[in-house]
C-alpha positions in Angstrom: -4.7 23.9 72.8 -8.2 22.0 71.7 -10.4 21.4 74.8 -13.4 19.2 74.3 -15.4 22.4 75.6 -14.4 24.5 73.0 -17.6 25.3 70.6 -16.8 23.8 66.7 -17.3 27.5 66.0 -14.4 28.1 68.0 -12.2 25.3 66.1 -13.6 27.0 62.4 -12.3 30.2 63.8 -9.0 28.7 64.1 -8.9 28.8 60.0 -8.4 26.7 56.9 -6.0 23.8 58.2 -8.6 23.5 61.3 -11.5 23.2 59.2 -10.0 20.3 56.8 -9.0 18.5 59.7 -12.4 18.8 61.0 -14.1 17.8 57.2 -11.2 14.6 57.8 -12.4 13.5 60.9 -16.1 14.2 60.9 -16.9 14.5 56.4 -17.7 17.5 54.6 -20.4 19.7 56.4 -19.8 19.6 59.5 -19.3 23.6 59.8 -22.9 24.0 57.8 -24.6 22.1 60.6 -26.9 24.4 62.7 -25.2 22.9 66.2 -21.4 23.5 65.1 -21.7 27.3 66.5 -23.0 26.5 69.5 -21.8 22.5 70.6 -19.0 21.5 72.0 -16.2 19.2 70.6 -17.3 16.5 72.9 -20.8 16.5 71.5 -19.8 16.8 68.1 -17.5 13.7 68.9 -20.4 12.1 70.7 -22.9 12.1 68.1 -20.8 10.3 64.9 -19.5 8.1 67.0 -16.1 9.5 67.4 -13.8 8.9 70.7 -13.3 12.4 71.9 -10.0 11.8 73.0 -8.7 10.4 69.9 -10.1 13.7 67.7 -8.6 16.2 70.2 -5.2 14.4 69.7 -5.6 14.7 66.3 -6.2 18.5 66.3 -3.2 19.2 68.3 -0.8 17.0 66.8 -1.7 18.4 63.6 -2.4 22.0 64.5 1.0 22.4 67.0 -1.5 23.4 69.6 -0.5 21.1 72.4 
């Protein structure tokens, strides 16, 4: 299940289908940033403007993670 705690290193980890989702939500690049090993969902979220909520949904729907 996605937290808003877990790291975006942690969602990348959760391979290929994770990171599209992620490029989907947030563009291409997000897993080259320098803060996606180390920030949390939430701030990722936070920062373009993106209701945390929403994107977590959206992980676990399309991931079966819930």
């Amino acid at each position: 299940m996605i937290t808003k705690n877990m790291t975006i290193g942690e969602i990348r980890e959760l391979g290929s289908e994770a990171n599209k989702i992620m490029d989907d939500i947030f563009g291409p690049g997000c897993f080259s940033c320098p803060h996606s090993k180390t920030k949390s969902l939430e701030f990722g979220a936070t920062v373009h403007g993106k209701d945390v909520d929403n994107v977590i949904e959206c992980l676990n729907r399309k991931l079966n993670t819930d």
